[in-house]
Biopython code that builds the backbone (N, CA, C, O; Angstrom):
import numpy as np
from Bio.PDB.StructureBuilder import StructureBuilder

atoms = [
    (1, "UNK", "N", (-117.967, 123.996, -36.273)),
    (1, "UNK", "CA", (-117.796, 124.562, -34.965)),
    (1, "UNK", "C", (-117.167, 125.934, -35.121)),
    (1, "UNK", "O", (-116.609, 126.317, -36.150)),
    (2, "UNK", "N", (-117.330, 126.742, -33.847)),
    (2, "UNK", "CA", (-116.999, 128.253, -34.162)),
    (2, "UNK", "C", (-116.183, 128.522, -32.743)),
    (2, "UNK", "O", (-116.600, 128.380, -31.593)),
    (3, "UNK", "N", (-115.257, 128.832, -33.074)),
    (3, "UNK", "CA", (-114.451, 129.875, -31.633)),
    (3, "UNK", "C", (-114.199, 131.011, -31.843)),
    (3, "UNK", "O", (-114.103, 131.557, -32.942)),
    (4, "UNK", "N", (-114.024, 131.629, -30.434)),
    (4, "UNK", "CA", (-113.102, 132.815, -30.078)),
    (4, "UNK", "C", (-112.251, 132.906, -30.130)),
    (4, "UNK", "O", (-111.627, 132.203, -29.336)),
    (5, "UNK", "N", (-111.403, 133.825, -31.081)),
    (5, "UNK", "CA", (-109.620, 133.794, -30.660)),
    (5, "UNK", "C", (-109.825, 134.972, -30.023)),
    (5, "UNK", "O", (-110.908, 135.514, -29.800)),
    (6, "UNK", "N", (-108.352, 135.472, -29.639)),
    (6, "UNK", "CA", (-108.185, 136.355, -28.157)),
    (6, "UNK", "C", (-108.326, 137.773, -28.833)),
    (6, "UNK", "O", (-108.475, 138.888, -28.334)),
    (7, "UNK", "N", (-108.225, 137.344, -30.154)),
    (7, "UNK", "CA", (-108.263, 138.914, -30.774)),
    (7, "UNK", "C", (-109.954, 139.398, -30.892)),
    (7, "UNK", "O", (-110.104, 140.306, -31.709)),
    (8, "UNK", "N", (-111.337, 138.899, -30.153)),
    (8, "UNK", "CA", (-112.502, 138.883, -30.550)),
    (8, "UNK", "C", (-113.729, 138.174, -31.691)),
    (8, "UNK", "O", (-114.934, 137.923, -31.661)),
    (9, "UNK", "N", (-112.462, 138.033, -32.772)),
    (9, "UNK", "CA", (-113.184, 137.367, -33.637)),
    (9, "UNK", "C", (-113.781, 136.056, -33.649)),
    (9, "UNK", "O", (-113.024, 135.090, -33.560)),
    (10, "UNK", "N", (-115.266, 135.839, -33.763)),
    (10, "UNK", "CA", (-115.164, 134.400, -33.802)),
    (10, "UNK", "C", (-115.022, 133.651, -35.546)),
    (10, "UNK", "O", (-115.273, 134.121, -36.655)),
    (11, "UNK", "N", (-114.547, 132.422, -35.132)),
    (11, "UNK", "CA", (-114.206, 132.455, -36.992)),
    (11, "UNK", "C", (-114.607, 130.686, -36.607)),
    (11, "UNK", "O", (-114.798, 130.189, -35.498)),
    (12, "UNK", "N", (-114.635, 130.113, -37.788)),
    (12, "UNK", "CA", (-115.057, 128.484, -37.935)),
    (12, "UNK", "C", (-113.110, 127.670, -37.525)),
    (12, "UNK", "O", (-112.000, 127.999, -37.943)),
    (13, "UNK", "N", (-113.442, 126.863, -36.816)),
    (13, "UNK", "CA", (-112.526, 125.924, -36.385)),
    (13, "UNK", "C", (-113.202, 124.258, -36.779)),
    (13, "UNK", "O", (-114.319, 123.902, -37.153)),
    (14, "UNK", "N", (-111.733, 123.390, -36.441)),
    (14, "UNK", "CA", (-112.045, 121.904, -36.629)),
    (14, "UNK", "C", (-111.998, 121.697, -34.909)),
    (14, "UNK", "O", (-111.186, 122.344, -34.248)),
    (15, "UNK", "N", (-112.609, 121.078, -34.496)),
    (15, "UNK", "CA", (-112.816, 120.346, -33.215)),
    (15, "UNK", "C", (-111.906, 118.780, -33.314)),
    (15, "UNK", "O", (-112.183, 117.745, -33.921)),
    (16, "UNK", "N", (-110.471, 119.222, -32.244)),
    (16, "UNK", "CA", (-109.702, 118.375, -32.020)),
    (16, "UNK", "C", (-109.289, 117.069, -31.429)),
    (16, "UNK", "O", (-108.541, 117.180, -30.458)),
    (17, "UNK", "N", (-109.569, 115.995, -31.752)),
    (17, "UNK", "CA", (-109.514, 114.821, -30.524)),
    (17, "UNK", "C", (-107.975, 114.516, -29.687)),
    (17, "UNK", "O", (-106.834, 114.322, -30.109)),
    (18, "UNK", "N", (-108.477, 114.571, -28.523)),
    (18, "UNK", "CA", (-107.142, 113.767, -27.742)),
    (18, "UNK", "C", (-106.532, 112.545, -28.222)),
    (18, "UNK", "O", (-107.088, 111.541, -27.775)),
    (19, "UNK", "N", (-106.100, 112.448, -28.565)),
    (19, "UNK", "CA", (-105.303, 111.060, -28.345)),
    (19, "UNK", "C", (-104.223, 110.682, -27.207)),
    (19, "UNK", "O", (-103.204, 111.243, -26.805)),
    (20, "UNK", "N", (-104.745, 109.744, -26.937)),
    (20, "UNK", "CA", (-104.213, 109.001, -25.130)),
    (20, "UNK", "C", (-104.720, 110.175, -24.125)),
    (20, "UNK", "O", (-105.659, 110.966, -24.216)),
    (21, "UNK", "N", (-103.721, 109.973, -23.125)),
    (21, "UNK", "CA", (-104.071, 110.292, -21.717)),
    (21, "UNK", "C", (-104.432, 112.143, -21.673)),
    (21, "UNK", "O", (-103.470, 112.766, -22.121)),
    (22, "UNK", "N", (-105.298, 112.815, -21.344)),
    (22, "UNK", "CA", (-105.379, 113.848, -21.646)),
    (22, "UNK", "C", (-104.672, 114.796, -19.889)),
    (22, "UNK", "O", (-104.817, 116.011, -19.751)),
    (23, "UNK", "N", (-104.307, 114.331, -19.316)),
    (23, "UNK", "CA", (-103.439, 114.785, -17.965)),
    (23, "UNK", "C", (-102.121, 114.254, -18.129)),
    (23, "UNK", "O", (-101.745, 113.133, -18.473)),
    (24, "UNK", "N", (-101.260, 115.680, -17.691)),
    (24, "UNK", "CA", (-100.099, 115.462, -17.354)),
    (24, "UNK", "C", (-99.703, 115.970, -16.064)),
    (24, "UNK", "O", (-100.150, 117.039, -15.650)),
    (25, "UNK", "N", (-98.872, 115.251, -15.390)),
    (25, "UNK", "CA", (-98.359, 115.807, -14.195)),
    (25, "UNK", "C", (-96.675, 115.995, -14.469)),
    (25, "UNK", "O", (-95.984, 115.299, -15.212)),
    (26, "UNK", "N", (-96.204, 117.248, -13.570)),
    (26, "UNK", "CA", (-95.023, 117.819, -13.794)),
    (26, "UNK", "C", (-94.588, 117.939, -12.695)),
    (26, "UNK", "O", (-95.335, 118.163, -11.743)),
    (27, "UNK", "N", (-93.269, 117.817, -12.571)),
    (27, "UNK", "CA", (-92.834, 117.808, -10.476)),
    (27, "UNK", "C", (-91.584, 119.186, -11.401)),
    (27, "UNK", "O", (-91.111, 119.289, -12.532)),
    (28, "UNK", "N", (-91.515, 119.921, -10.226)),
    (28, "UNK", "CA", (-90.231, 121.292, -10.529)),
    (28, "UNK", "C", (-89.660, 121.308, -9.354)),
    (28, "UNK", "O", (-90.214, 121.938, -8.452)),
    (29, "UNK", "N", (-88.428, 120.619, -9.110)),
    (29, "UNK", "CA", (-87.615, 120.929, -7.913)),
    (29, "UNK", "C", (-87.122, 122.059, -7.692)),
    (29, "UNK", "O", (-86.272, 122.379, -8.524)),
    (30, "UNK", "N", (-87.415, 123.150, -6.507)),
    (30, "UNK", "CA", (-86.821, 124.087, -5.872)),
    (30, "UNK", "C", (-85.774, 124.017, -5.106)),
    (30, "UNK", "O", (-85.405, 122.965, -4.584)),
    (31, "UNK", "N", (-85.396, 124.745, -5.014)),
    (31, "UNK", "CA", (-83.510, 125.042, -4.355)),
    (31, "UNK", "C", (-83.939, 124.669, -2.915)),
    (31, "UNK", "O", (-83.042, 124.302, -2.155)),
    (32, "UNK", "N", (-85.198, 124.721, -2.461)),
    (32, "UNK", "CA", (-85.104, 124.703, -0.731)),
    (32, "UNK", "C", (-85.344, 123.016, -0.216)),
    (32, "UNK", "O", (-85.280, 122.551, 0.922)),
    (33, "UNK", "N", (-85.633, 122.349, -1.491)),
    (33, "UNK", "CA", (-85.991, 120.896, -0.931)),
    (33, "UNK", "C", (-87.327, 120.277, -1.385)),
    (33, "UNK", "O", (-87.656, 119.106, -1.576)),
    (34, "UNK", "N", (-88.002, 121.470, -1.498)),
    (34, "UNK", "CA", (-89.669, 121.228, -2.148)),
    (34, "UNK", "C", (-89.843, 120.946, -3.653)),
    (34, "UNK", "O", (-89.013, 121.235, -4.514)),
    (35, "UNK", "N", (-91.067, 120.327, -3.864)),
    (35, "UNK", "CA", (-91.497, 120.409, -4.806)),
    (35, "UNK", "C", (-92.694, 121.430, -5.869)),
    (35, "UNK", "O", (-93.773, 121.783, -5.393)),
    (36, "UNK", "N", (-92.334, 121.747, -7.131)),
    (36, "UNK", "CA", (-93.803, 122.503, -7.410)),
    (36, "UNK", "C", (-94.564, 121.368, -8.270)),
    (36, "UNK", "O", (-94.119, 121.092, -9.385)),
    (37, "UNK", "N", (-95.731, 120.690, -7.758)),
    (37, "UNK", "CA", (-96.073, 119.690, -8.721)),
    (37, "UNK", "C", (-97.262, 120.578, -9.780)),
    (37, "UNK", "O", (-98.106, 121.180, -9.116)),
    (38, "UNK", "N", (-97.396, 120.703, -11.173)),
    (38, "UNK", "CA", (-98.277, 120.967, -11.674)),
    (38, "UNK", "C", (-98.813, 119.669, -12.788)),
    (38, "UNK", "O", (-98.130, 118.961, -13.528)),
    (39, "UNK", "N", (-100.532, 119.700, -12.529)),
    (39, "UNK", "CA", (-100.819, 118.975, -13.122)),
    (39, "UNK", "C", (-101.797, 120.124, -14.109)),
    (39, "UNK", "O", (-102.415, 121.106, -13.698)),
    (40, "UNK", "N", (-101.674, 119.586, -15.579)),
    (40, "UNK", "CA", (-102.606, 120.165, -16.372)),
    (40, "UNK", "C", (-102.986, 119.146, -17.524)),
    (40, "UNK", "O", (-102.251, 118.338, -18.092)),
    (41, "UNK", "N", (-104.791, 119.489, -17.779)),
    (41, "UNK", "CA", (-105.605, 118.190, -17.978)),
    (41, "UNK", "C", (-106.426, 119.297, -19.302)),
    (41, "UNK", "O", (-107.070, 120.340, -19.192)),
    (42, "UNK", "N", (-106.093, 118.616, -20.289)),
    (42, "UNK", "CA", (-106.854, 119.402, -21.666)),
    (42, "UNK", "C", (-108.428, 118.838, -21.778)),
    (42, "UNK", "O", (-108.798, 117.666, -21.710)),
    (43, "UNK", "N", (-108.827, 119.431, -21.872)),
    (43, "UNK", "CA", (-110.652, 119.264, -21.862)),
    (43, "UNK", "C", (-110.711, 119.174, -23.168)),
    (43, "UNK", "O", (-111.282, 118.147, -23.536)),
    (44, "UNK", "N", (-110.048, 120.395, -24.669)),
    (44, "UNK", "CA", (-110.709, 120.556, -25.363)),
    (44, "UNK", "C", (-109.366, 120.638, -26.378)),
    (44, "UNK", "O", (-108.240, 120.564, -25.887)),
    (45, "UNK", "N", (-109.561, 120.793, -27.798)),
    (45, "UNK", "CA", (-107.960, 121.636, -28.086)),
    (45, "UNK", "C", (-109.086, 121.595, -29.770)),
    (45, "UNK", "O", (-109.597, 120.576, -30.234)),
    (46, "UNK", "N", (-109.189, 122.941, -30.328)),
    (46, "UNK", "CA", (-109.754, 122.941, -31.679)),
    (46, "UNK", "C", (-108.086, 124.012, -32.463)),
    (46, "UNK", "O", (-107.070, 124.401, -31.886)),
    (47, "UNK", "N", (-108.449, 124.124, -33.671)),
    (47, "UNK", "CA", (-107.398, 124.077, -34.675)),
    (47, "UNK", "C", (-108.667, 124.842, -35.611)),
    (47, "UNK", "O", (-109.578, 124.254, -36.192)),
    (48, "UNK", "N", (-108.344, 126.801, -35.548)),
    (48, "UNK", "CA", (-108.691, 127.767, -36.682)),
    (48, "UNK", "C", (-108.618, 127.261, -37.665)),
    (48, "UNK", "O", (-107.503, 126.853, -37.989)),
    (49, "UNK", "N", (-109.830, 127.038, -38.646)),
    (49, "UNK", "CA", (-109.930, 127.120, -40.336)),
    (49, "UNK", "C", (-109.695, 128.487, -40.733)),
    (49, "UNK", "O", (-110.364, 129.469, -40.413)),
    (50, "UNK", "N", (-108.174, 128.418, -41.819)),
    (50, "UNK", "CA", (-108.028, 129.570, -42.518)),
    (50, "UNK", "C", (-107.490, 130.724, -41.560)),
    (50, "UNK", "O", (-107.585, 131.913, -41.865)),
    (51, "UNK", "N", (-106.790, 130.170, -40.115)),
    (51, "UNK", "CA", (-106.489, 131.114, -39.634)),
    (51, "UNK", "C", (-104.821, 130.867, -39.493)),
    (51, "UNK", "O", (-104.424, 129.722, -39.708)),
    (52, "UNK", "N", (-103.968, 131.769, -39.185)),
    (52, "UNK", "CA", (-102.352, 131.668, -39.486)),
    (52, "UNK", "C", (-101.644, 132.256, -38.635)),
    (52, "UNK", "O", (-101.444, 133.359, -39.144)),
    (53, "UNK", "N", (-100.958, 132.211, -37.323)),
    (53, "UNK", "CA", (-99.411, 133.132, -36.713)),
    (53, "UNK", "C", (-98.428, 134.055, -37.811)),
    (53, "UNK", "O", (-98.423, 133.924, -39.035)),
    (54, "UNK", "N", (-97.944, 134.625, -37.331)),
    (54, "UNK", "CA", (-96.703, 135.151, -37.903)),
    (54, "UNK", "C", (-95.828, 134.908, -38.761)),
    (54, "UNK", "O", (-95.182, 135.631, -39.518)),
    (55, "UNK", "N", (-95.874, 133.348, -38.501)),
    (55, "UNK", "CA", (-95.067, 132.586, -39.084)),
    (55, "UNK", "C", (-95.454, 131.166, -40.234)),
    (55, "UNK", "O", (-94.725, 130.276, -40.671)),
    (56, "UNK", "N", (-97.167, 131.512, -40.483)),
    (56, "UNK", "CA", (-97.572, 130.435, -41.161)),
    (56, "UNK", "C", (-98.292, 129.412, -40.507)),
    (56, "UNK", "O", (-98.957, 128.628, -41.183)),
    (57, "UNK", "N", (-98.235, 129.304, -39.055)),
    (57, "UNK", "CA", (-98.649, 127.970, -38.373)),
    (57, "UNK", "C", (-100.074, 128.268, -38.477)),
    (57, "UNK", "O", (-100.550, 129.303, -38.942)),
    (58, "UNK", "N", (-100.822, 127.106, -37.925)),
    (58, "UNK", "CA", (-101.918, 127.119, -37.631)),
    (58, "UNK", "C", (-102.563, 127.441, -36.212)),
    (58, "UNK", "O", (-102.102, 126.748, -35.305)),
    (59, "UNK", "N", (-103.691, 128.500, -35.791)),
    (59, "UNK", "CA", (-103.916, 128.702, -35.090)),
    (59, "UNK", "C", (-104.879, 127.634, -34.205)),
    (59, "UNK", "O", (-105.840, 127.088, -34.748)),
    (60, "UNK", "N", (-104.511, 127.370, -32.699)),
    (60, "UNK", "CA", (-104.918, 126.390, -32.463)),
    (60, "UNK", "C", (-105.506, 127.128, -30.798)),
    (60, "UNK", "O", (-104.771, 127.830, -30.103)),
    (61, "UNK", "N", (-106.710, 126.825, -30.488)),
    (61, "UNK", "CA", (-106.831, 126.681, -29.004)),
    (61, "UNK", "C", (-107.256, 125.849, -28.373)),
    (61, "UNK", "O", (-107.991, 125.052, -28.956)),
    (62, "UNK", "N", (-106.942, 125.613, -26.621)),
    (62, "UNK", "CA", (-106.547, 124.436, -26.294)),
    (62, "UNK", "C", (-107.595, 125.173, -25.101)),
    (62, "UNK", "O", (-107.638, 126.378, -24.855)),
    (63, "UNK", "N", (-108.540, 123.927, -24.348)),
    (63, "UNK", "CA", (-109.253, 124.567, -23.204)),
    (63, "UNK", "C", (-108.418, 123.403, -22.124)),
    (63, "UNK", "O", (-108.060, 122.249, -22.364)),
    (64, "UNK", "N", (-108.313, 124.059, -21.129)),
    (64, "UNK", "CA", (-107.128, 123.204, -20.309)),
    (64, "UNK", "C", (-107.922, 123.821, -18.805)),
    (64, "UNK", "O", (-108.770, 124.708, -18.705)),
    (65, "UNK", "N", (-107.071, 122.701, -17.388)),
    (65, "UNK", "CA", (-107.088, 123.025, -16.352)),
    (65, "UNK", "C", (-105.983, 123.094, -15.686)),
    (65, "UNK", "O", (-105.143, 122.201, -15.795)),
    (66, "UNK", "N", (-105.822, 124.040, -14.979)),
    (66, "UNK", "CA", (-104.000, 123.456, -14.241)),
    (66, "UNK", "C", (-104.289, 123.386, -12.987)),
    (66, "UNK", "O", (-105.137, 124.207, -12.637)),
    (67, "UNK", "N", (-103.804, 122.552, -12.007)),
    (67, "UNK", "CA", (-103.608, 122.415, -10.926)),
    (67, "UNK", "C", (-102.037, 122.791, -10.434)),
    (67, "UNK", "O", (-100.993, 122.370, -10.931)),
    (68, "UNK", "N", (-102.229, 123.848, -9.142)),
    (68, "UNK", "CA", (-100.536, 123.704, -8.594)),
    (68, "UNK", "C", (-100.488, 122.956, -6.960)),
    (68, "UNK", "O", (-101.504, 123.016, -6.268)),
    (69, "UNK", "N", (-99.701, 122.524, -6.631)),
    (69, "UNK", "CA", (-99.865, 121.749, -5.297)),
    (69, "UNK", "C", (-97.998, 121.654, -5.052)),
    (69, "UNK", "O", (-97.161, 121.310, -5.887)),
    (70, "UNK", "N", (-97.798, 122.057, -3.731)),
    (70, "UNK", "CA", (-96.449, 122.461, -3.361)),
    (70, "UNK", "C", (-96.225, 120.444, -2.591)),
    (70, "UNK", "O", (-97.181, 119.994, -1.960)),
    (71, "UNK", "N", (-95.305, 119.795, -2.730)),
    (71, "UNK", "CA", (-95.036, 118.360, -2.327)),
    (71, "UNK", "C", (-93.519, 118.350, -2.172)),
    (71, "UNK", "O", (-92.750, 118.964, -2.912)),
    (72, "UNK", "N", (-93.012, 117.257, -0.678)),
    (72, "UNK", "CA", (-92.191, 117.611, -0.476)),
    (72, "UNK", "C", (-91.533, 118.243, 0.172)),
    (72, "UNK", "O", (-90.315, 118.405, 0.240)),
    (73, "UNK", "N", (-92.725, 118.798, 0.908)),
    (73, "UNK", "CA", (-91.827, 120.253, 1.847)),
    (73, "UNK", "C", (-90.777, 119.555, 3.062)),
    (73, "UNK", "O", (-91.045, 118.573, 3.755)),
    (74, "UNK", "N", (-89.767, 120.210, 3.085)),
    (74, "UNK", "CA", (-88.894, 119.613, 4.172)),
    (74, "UNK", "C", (-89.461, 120.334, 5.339)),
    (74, "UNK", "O", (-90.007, 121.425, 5.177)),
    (75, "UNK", "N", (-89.335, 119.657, 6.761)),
    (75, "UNK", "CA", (-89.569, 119.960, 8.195)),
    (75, "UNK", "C", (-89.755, 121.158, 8.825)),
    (75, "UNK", "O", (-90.688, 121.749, 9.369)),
    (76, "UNK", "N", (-87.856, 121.468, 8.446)),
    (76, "UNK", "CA", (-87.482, 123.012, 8.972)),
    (76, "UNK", "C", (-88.591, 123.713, 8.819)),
    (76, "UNK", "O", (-88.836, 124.412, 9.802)),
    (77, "UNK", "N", (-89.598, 123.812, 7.680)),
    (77, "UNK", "CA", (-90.303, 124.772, 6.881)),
    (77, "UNK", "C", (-91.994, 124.958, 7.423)),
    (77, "UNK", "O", (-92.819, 125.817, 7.110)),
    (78, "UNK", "N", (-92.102, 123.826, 8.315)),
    (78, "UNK", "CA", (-93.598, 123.885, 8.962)),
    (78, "UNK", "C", (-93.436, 124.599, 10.004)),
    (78, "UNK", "O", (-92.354, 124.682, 10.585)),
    (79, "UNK", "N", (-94.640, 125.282, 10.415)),
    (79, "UNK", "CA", (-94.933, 126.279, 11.419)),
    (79, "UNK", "C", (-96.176, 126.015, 11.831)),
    (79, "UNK", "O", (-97.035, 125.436, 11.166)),
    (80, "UNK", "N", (-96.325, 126.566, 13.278)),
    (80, "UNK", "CA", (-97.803, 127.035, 13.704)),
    (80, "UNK", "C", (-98.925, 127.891, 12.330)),
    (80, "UNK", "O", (-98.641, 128.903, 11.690)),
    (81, "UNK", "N", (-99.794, 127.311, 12.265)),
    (81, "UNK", "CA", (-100.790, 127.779, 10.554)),
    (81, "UNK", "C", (-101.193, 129.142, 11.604)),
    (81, "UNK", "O", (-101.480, 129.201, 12.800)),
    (82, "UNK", "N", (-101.032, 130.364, 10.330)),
    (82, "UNK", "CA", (-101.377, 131.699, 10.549)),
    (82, "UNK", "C", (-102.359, 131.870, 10.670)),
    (82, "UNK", "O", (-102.548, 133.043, 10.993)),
    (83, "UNK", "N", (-103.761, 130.972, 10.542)),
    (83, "UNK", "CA", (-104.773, 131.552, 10.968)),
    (83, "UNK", "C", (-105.637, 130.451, 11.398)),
    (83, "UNK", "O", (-105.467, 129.445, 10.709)),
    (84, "UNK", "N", (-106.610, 130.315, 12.429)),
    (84, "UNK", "CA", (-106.806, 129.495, 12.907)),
    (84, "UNK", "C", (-108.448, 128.906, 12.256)),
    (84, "UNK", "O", (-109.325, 129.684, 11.879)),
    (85, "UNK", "N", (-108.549, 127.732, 12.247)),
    (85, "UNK", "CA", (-110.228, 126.923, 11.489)),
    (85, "UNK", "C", (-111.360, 127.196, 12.107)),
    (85, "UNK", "O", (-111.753, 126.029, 12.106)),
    (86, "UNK", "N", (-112.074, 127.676, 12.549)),
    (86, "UNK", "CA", (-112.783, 127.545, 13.519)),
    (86, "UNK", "C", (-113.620, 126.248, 12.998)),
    (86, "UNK", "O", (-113.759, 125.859, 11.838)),
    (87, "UNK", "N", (-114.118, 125.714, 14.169)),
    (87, "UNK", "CA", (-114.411, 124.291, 13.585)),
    (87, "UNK", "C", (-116.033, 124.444, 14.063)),
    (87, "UNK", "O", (-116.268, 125.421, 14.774)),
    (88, "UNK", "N", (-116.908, 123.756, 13.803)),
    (88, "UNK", "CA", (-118.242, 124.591, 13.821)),
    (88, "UNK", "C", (-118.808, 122.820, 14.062)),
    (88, "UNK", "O", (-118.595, 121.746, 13.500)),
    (89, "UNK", "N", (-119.493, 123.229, 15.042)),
    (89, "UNK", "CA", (-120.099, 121.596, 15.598)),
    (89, "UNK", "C", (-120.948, 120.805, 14.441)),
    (89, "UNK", "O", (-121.416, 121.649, 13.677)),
    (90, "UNK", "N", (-121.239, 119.732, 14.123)),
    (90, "UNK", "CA", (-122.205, 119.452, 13.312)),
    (90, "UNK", "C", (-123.833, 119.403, 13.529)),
    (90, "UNK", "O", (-124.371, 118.734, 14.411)),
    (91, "UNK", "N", (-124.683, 120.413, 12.359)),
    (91, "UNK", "CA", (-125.544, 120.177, 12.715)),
    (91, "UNK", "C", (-126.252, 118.850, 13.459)),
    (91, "UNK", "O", (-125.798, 117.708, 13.525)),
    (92, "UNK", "N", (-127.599, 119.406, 14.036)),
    (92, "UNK", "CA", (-128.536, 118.315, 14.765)),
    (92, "UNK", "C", (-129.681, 117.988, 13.890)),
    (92, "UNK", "O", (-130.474, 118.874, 13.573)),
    (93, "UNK", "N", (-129.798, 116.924, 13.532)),
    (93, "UNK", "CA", (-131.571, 116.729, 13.464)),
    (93, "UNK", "C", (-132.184, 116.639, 14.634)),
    (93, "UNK", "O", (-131.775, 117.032, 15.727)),
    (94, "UNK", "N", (-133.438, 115.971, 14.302)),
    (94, "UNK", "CA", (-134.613, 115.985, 15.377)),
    (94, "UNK", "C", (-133.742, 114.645, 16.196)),
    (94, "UNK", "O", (-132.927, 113.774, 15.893)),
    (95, "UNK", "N", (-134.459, 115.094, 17.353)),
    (95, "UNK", "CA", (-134.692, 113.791, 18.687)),
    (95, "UNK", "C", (-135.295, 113.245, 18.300)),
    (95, "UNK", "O", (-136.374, 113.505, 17.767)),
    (96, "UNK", "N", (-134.483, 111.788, 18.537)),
    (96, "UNK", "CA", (-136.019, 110.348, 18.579)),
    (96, "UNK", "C", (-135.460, 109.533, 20.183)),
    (96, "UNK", "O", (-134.434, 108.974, 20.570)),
    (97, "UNK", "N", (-137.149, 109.952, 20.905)),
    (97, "UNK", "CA", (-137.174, 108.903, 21.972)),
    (97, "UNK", "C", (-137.261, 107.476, 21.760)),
    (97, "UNK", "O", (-137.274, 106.709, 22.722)),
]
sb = StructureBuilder()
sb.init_structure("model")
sb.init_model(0)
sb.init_chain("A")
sb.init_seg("    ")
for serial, (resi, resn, name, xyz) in enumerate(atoms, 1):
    if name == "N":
        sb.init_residue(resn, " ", resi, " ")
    sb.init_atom(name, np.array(xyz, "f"), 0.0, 1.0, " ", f" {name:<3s}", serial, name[0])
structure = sb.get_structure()
């Protein structure tokens, strides 16, 4: 298998397996009462052949998704929504007599 690292090059990598659950969810309490929940879910994660950091490690990339979603919100904090839905009738099919 072959990747991209960020520097352009593509060079030969090993193609990495998950082991267990490949999603994690993370809750971050804010000072106002809320929550920041992030969830991030690895699709992919390969490991550079012959490639090295600064420091010797192995270069590794990881194809991931993150989700952010605010949970938690206290009361005080809801308002009239700034802009309004317009809600749009549902189409019609045909008439049957």
């Amino acid at each position: 298998m072959r990747i991209r690292l960020d520097d352009g090059r593509i060079v030969d990598a090993v193609d990495l397996q998950i082991v267990g659950p490949n999603t994690k969810v993370v809750d971050f309490p804010l000072n106002d009462g809320s929550k920041l929940e992030i969830q991030i879910t690895v699709q992919a994660a390969f490991r550079a052949t012959d490639e090295f950091n600064d420091v010797g490690e192995p270069v590794y990339q990881v194809k991931q998704v993150i989700n952010a979603r605010m949970r938690d919100i206290p009361e005080p904090f809801y308002g009239t929504p700034s802009k309004k839905l317009a809600i749009k009738p549902a189409p019609r099919g045909p008439e049957i007599a």
